[in-house]
C-alpha positions, 0 to 999 in steps of 0.5 A: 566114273560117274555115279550111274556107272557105279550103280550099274556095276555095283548092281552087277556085282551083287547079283553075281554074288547073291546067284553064286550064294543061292547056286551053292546053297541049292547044290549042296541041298539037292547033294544032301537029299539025293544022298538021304534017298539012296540011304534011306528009299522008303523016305523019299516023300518026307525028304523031297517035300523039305527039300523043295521047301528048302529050294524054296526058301534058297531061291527068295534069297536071290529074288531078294538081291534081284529086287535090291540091284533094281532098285539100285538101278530104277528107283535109287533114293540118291539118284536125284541128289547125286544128279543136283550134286553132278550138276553144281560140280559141272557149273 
């Protein structure tokens, strides 16, 4: 495997992992709300304002590893030290 081949998985990799992260966490925050306004209705409007706030602060995790896997893949700061490297070892 060459290195491009392994930025490519490894960015893969990650955002299967970071979207995982967020979805569970976002699951369990809307489970907990929704749970919050069934025992308690007349807090619906305190209760969905944190919620979303929390979503919020939820998804930026997932922005967050999107920005990283691009950058592994657009702008990685080995890339041209790896293609001098695979060049001397071809030679």
């Amino acid at each position: 495997m060459n290195f491009f081949t392994v930025c490519v998985l490894t960015a893969g990799f990650a955002m299967g992992i970071g979207s995982l992260g967020t979805a569970l966490g976002q699951g369990l925050a809307v489970k907990s709300a929704v749970e919050g306004i069934s025992r308690n209705p007349g807090a619906s409007g305190k209760i969905l304002t944190n919620m979303l706030i929390g979503l919020a602060m939820i998804e930026s995790l997932a922005i967050y590893v999107l920005v990283v896997c691009l950058i592994i893949l657009f702008a990685n700061p080995y890339r041209e030290v790896m293609l001098k490297t695979i060049e001397a070892v071809a030679k």
